[in-house]
PDB file of N, CA, C and O in Angstrom:
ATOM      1  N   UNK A   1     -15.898  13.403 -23.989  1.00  0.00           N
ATOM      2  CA  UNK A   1     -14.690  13.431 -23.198  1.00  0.00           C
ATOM      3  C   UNK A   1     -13.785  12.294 -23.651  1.00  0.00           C
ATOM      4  O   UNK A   1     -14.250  11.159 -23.749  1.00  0.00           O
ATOM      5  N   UNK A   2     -12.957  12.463 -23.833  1.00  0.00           N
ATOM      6  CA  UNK A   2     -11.655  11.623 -24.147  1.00  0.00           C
ATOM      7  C   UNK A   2     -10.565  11.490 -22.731  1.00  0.00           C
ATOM      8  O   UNK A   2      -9.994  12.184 -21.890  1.00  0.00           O
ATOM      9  N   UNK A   3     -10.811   9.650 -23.291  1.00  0.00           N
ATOM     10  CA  UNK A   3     -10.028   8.931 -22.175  1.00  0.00           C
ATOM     11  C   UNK A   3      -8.314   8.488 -22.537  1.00  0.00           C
ATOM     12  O   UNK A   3      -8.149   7.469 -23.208  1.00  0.00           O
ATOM     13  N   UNK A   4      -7.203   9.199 -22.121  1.00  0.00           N
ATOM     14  CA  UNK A   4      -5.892   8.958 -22.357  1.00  0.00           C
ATOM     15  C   UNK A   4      -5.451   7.675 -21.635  1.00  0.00           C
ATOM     16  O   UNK A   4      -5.265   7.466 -20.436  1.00  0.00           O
ATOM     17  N   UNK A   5      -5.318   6.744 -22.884  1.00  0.00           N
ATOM     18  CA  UNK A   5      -4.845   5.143 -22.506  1.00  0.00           C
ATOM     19  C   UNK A   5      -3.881   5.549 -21.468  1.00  0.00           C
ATOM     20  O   UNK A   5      -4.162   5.488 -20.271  1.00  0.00           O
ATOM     21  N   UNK A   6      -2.658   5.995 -21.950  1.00  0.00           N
ATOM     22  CA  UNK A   6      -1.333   6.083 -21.534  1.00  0.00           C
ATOM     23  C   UNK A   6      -1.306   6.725 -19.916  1.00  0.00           C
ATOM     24  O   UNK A   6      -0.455   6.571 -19.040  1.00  0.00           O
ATOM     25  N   UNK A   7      -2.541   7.470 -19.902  1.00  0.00           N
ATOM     26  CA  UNK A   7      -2.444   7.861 -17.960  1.00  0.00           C
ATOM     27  C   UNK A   7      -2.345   7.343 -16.934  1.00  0.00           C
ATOM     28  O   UNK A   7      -3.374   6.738 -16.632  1.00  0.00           O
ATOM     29  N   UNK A   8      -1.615   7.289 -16.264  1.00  0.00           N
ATOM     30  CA  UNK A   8      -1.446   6.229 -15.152  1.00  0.00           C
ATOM     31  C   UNK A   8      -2.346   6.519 -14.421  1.00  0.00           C
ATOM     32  O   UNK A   8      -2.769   7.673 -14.484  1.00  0.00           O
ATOM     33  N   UNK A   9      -3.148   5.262 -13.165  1.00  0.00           N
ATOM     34  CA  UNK A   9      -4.009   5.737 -11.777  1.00  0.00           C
ATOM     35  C   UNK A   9      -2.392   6.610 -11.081  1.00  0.00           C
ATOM     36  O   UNK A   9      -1.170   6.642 -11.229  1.00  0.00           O
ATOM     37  N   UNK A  10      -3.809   7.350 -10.073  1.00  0.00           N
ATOM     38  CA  UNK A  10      -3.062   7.618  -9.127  1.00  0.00           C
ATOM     39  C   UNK A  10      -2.842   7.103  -7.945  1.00  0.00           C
ATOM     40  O   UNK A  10      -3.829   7.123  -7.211  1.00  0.00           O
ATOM     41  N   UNK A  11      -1.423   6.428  -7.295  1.00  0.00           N
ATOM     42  CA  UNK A  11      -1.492   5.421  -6.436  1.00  0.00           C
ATOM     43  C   UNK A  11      -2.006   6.369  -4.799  1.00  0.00           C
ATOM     44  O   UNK A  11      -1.838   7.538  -4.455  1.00  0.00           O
ATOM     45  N   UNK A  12      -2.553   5.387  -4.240  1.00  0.00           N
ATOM     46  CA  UNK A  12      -2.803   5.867  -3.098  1.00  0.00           C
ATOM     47  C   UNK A  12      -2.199   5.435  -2.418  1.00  0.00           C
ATOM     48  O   UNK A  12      -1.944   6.279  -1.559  1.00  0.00           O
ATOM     49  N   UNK A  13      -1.589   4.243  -2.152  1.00  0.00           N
ATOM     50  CA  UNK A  13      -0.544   3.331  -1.578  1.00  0.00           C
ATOM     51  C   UNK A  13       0.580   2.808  -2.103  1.00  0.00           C
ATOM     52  O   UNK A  13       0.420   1.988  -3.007  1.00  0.00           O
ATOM     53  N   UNK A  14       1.848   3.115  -1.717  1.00  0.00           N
ATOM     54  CA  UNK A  14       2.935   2.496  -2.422  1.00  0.00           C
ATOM     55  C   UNK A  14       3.695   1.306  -1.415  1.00  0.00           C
ATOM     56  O   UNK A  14       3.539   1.097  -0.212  1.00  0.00           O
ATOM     57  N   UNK A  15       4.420   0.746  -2.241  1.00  0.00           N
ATOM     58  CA  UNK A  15       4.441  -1.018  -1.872  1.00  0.00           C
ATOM     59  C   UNK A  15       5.981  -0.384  -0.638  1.00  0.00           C
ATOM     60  O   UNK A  15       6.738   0.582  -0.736  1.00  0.00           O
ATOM     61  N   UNK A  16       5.883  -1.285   0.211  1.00  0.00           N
ATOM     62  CA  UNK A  16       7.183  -0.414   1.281  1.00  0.00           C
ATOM     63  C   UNK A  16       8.786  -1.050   0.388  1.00  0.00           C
ATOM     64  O   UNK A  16       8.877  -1.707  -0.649  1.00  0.00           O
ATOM     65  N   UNK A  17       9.757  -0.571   1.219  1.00  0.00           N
ATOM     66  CA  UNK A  17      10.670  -0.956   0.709  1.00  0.00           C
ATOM     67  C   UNK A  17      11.739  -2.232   1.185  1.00  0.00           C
ATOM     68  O   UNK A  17      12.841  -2.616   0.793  1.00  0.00           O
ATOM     69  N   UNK A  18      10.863  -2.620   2.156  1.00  0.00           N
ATOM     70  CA  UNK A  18      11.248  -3.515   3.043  1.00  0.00           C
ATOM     71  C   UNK A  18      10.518  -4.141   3.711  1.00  0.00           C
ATOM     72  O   UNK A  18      10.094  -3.708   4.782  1.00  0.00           O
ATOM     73  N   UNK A  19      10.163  -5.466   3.161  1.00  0.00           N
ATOM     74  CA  UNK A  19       9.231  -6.379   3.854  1.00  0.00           C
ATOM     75  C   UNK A  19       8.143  -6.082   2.739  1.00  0.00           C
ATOM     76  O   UNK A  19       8.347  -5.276   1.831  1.00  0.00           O
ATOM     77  N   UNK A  20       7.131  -6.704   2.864  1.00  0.00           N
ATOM     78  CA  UNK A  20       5.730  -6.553   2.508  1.00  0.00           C
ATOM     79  C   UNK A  20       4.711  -5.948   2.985  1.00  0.00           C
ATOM     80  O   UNK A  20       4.186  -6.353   4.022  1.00  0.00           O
ATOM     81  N   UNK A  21       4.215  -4.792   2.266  1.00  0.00           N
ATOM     82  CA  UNK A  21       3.050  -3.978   2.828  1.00  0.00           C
ATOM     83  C   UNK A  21       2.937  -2.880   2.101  1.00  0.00           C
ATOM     84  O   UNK A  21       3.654  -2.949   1.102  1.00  0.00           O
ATOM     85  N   UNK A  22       2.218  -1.699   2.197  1.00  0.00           N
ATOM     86  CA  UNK A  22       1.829  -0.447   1.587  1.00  0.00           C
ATOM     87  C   UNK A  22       2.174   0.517   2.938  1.00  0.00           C
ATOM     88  O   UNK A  22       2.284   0.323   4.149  1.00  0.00           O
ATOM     89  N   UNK A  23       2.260   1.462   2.179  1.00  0.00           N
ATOM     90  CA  UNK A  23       2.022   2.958   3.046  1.00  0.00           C
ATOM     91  C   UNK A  23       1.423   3.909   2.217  1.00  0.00           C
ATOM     92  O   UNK A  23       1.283   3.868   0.994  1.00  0.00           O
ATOM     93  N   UNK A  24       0.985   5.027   3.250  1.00  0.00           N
ATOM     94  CA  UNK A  24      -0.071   6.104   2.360  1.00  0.00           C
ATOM     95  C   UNK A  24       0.892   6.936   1.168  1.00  0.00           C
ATOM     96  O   UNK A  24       2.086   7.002   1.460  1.00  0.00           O
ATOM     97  N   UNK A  25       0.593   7.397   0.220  1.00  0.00           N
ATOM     98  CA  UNK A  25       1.276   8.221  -0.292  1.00  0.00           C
ATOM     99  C   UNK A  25       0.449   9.579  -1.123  1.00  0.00           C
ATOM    100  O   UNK A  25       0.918  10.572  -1.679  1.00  0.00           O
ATOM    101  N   UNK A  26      -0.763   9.187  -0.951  1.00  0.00           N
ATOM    102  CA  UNK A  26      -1.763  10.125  -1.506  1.00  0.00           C
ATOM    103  C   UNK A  26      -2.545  10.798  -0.274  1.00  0.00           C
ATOM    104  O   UNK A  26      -2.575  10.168   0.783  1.00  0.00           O
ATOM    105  N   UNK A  27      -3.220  12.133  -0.366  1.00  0.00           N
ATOM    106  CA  UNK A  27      -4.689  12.228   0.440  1.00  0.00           C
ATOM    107  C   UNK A  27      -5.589  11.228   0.769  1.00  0.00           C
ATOM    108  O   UNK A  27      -5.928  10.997   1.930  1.00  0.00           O
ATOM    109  N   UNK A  28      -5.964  10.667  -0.130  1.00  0.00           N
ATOM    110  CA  UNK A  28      -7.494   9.488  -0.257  1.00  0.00           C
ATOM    111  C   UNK A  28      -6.441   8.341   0.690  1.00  0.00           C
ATOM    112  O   UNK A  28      -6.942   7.795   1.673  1.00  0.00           O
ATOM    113  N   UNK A  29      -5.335   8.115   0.398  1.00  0.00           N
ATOM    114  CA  UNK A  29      -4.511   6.886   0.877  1.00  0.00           C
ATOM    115  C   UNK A  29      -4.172   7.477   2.678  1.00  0.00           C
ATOM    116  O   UNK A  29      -3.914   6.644   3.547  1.00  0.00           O
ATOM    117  N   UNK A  30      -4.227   8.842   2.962  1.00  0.00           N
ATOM    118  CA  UNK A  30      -3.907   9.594   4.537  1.00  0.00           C
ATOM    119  C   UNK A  30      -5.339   9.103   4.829  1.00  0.00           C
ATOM    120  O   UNK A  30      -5.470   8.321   5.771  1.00  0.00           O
ATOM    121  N   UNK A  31      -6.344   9.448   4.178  1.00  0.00           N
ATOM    122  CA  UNK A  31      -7.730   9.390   4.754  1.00  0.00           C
ATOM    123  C   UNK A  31      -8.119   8.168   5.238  1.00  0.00           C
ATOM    124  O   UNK A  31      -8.522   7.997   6.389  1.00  0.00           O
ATOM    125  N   UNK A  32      -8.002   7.192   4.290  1.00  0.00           N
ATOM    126  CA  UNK A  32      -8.372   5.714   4.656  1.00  0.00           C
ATOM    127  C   UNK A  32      -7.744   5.655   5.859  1.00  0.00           C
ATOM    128  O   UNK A  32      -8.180   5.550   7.006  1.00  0.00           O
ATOM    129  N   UNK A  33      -6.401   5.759   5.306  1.00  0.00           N
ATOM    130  CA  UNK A  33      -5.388   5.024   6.796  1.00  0.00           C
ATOM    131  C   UNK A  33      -6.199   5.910   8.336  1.00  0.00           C
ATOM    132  O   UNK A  33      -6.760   5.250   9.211  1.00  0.00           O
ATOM    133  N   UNK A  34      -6.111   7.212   8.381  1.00  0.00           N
ATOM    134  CA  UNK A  34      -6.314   7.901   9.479  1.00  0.00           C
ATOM    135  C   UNK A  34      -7.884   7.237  10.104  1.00  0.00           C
ATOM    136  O   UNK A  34      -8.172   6.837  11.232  1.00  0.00           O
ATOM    137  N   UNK A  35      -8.719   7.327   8.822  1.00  0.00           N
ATOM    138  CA  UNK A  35     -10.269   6.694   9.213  1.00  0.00           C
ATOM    139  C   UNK A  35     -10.309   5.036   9.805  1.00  0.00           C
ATOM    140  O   UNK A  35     -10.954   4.756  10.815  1.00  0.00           O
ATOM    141  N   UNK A  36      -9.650   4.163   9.147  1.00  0.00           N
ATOM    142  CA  UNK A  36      -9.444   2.855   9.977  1.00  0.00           C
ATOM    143  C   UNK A  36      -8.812   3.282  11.467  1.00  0.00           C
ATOM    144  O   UNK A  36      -9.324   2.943  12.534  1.00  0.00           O
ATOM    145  N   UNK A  37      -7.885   3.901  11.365  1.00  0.00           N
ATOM    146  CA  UNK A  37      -7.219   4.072  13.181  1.00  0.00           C
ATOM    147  C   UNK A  37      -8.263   4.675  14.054  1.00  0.00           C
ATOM    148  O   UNK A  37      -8.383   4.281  15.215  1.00  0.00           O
ATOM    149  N   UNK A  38      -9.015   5.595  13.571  1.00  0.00           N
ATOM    150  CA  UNK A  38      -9.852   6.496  14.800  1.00  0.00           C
ATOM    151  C   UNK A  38     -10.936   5.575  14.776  1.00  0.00           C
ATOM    152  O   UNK A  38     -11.533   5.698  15.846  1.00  0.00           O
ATOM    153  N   UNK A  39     -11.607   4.493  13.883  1.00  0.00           N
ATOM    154  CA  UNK A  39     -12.361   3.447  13.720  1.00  0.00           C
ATOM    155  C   UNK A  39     -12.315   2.411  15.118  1.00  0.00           C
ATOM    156  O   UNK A  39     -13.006   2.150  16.103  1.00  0.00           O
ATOM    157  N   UNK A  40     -10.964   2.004  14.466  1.00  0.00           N
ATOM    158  CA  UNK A  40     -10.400   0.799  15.518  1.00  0.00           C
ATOM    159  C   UNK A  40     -10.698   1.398  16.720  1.00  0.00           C
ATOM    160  O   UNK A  40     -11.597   1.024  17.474  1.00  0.00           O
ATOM    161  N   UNK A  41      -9.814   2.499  16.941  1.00  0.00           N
ATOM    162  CA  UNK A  41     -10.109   3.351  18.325  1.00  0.00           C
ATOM    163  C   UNK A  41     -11.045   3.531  18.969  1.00  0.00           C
ATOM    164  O   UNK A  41     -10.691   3.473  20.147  1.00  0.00           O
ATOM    165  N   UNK A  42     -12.395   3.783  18.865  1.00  0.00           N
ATOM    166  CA  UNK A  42     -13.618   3.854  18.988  1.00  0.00           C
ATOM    167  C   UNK A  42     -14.212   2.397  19.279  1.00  0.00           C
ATOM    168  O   UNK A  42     -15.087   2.081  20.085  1.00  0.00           O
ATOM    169  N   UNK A  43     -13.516   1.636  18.429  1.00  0.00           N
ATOM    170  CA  UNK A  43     -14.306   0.725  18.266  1.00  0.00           C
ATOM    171  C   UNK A  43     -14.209   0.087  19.798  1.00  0.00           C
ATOM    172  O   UNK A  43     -15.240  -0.382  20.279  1.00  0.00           O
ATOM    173  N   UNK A  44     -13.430   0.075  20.284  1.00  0.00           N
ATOM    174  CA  UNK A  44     -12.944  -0.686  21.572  1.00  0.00           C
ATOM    175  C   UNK A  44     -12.838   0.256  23.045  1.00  0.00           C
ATOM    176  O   UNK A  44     -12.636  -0.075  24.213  1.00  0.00           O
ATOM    177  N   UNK A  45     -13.054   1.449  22.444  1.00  0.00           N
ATOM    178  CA  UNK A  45     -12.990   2.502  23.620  1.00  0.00           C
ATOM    179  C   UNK A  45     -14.348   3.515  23.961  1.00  0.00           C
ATOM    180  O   UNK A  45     -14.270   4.507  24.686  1.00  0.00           O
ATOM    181  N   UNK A  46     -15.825   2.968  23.163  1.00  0.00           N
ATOM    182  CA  UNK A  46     -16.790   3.640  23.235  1.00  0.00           C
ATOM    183  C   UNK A  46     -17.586   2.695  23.451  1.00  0.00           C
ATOM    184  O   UNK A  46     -17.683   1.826  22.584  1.00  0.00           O
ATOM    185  N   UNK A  47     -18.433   2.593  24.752  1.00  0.00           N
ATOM    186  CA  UNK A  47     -19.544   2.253  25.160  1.00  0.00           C
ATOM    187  C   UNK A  47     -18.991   0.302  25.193  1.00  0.00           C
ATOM    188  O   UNK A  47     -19.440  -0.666  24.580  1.00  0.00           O
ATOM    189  N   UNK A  48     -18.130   0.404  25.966  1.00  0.00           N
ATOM    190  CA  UNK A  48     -17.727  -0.870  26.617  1.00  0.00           C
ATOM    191  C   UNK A  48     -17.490  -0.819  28.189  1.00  0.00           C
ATOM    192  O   UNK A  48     -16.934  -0.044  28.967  1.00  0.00           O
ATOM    193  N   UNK A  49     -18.415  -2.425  28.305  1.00  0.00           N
ATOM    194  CA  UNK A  49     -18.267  -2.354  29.634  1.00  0.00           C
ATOM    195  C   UNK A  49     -17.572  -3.653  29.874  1.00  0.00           C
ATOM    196  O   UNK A  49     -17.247  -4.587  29.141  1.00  0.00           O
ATOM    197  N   UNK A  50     -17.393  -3.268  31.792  1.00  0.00           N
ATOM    198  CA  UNK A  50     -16.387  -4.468  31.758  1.00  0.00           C
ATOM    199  C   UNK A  50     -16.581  -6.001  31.727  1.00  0.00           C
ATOM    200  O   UNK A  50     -15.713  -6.777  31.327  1.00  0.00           O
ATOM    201  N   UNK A  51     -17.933  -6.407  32.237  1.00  0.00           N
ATOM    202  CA  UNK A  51     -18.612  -7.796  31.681  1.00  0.00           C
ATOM    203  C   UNK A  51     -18.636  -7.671  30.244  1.00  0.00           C
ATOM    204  O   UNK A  51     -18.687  -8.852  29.901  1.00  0.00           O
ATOM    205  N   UNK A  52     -18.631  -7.086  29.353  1.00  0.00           N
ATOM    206  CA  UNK A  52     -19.052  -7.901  27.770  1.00  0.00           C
ATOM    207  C   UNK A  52     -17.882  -8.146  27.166  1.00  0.00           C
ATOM    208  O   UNK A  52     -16.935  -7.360  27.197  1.00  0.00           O
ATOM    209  N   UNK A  53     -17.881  -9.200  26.610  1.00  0.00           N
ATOM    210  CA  UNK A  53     -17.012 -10.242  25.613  1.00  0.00           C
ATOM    211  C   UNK A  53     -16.919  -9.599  24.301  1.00  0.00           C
ATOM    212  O   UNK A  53     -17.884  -9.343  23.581  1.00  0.00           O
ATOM    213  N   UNK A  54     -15.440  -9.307  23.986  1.00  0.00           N
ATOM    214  CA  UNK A  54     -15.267  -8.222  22.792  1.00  0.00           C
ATOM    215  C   UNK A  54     -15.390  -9.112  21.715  1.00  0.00           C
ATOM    216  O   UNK A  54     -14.635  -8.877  20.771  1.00  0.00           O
ATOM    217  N   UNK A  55     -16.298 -10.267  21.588  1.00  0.00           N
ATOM    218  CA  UNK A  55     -15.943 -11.150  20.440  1.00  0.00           C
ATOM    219  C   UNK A  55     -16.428 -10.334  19.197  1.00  0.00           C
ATOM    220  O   UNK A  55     -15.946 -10.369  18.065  1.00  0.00           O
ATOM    221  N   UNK A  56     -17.594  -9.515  19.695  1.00  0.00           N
ATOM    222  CA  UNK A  56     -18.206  -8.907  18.216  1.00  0.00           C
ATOM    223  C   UNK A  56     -17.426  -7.857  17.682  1.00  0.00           C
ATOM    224  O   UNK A  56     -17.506  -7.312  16.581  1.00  0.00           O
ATOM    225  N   UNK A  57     -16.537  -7.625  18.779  1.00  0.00           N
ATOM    226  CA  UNK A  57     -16.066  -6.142  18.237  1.00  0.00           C
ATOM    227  C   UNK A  57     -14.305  -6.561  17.332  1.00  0.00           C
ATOM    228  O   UNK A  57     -13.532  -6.093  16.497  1.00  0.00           O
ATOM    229  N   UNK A  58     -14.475  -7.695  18.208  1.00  0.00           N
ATOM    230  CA  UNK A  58     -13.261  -8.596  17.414  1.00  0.00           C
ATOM    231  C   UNK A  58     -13.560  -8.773  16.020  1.00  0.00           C
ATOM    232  O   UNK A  58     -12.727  -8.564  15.137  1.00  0.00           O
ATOM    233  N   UNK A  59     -14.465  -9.067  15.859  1.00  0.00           N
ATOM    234  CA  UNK A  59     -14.802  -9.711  14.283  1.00  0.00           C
ATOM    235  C   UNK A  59     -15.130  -8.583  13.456  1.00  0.00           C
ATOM    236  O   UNK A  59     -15.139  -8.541  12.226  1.00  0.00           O
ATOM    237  N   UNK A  60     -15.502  -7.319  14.602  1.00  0.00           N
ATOM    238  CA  UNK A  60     -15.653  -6.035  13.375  1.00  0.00           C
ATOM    239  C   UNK A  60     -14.390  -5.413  13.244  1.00  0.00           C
ATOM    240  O   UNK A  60     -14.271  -4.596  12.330  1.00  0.00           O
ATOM    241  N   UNK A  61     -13.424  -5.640  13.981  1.00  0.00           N
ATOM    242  CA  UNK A  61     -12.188  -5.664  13.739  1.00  0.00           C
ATOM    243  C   UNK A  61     -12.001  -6.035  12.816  1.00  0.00           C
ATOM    244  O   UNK A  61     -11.985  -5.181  11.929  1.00  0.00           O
ATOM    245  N   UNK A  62     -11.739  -7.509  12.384  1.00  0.00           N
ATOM    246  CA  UNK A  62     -11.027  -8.626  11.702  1.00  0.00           C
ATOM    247  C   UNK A  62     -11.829  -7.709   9.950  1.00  0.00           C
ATOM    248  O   UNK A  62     -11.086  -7.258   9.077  1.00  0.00           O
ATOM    249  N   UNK A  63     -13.050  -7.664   9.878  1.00  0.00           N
ATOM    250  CA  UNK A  63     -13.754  -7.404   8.803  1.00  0.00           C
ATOM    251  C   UNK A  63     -13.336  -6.149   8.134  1.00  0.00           C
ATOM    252  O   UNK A  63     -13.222  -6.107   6.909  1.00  0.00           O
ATOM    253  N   UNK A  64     -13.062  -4.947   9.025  1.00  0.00           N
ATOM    254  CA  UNK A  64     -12.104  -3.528   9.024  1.00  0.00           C
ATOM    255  C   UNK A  64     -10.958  -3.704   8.629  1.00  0.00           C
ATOM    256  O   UNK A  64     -10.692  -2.850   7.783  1.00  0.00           O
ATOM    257  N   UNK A  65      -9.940  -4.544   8.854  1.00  0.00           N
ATOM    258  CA  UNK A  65      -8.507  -5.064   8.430  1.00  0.00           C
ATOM    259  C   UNK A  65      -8.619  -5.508   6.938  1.00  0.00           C
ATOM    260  O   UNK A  65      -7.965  -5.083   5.986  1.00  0.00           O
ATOM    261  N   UNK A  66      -9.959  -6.815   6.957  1.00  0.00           N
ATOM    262  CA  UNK A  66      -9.988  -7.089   5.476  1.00  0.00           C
ATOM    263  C   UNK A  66      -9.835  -6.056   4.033  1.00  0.00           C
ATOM    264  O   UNK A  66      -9.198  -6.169   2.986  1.00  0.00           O
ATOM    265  N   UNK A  67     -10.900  -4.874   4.669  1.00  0.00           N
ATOM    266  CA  UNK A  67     -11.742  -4.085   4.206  1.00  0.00           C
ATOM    267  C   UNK A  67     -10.225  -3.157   3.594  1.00  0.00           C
ATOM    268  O   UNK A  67      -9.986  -3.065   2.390  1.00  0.00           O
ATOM    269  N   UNK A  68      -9.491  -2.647   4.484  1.00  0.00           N
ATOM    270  CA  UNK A  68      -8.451  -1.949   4.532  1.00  0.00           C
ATOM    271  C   UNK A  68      -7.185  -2.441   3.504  1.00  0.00           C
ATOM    272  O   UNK A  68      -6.422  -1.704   2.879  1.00  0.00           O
ATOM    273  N   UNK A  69      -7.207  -3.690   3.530  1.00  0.00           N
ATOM    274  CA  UNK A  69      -6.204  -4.582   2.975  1.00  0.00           C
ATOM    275  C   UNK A  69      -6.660  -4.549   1.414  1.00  0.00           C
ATOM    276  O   UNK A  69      -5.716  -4.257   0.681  1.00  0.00           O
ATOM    277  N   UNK A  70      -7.933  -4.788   0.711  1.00  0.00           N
ATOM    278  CA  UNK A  70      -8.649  -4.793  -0.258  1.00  0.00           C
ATOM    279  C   UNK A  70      -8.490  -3.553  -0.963  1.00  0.00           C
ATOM    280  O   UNK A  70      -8.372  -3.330  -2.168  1.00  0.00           O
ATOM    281  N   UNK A  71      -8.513  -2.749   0.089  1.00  0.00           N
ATOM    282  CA  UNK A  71      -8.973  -1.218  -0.417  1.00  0.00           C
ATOM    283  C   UNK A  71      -7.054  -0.862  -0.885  1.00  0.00           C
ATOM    284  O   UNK A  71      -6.858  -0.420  -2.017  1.00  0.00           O
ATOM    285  N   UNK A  72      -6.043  -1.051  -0.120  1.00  0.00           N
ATOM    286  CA  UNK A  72      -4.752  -1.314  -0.317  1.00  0.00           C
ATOM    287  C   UNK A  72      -4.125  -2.133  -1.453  1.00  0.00           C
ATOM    288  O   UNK A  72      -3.038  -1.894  -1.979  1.00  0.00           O
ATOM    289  N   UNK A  73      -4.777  -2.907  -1.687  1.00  0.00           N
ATOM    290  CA  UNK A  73      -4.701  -4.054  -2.651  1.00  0.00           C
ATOM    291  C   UNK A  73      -4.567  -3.167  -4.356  1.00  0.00           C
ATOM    292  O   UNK A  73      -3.662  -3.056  -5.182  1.00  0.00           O
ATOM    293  N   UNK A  74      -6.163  -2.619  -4.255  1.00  0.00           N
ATOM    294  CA  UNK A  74      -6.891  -2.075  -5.312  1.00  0.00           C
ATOM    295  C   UNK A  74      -6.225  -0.925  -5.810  1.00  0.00           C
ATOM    296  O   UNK A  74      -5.953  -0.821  -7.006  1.00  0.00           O
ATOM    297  N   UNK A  75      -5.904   0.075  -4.847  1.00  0.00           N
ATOM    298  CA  UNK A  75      -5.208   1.395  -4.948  1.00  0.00           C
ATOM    299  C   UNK A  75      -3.614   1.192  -5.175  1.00  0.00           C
ATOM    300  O   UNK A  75      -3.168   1.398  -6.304  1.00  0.00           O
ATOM    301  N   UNK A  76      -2.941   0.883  -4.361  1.00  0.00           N
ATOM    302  CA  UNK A  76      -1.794   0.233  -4.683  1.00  0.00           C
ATOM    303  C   UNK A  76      -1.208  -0.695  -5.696  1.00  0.00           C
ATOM    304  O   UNK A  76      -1.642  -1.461  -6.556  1.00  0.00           O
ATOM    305  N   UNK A  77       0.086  -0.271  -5.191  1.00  0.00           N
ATOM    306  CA  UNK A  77       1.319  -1.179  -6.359  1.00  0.00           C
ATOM    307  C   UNK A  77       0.997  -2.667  -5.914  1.00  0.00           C
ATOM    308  O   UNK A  77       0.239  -3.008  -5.006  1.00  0.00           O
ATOM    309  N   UNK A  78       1.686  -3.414  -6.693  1.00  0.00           N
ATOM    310  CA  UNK A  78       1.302  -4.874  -6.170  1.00  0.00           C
ATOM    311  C   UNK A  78       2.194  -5.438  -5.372  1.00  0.00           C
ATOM    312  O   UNK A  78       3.413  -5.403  -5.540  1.00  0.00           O
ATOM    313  N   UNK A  79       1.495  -6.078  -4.307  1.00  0.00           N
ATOM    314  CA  UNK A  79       2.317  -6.378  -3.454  1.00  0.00           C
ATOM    315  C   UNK A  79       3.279  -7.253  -3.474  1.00  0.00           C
ATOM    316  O   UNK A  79       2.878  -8.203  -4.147  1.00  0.00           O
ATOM    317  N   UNK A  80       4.496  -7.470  -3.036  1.00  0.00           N
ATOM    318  CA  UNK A  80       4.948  -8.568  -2.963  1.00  0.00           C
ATOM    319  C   UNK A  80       6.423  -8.005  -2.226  1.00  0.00           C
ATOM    320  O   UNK A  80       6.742  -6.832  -2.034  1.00  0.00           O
ATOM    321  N   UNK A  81       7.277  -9.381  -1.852  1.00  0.00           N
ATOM    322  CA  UNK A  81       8.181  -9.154  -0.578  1.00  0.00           C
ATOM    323  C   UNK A  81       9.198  -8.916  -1.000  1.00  0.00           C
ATOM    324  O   UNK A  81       9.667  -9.875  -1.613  1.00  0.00           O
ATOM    325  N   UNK A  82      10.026  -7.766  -0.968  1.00  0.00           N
ATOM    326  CA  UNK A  82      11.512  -6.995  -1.212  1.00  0.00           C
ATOM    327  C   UNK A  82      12.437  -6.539  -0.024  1.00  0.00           C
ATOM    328  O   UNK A  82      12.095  -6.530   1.158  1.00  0.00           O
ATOM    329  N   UNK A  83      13.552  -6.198  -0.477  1.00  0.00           N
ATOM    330  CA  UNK A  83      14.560  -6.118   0.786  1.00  0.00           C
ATOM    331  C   UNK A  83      15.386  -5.350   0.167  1.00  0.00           C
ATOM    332  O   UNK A  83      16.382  -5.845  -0.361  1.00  0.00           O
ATOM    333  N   UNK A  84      15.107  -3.821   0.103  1.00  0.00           N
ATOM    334  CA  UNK A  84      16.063  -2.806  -0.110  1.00  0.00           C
ATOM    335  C   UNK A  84      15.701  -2.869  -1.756  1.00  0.00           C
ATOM    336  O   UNK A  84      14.988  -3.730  -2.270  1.00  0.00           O
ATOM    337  N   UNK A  85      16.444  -1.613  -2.550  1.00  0.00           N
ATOM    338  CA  UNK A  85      16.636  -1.381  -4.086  1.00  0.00           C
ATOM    339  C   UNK A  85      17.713  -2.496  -4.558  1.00  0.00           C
ATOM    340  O   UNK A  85      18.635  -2.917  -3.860  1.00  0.00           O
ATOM    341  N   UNK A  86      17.378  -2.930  -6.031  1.00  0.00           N
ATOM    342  CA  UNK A  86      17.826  -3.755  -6.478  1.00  0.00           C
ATOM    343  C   UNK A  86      19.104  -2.935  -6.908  1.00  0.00           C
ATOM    344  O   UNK A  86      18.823  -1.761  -7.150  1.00  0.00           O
ATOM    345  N   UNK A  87      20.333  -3.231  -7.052  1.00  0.00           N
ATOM    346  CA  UNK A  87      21.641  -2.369  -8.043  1.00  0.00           C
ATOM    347  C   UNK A  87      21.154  -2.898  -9.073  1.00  0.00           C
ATOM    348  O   UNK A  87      21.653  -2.677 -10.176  1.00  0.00           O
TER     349      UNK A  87
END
């Protein structure tokens, strides 16, 4: 099998156009995004009661964001901070 230098990846995330960040622009890039939200969601709305201290669920938070950001990082354009198209 032959590998074509010249092929670009396919982005899953493209860099926004304002401010700093990504958005989905692929399937795999809908999936992630949709799978972190119903994640988060769950995470804080299944099998919590009202005495326990969300610290753990905080930090599986915080670790999910990383995870998301990395995975954004990797797939995506590179980030950095813009303000509208250049003329």
């Amino acid at each position: 099998m032959r590998y074509n230098v010249n092929m670009k990846k396919q982005l899953w995330f493209k860099r926004k156009q304002y401010g700093w960040g990504w958005y989905p622009v692929s399937v795999e890039g809908w999936i992630v995004t949709i799978v972190f939200i119903v994640a988060a969601f769950l995470l804080f709305t299944v099998g919590v009661s009202e005495d326990e201290v969300p610290v753990n669920r905080l930090i599986i938070l915080g670790l999910m964001v990383i995870l998301f950001i990395i995975i954004g990082y990797r797939t995506g354009e590179k980030p950095k901070w813009q303000w509208g198209n250049k003329k």
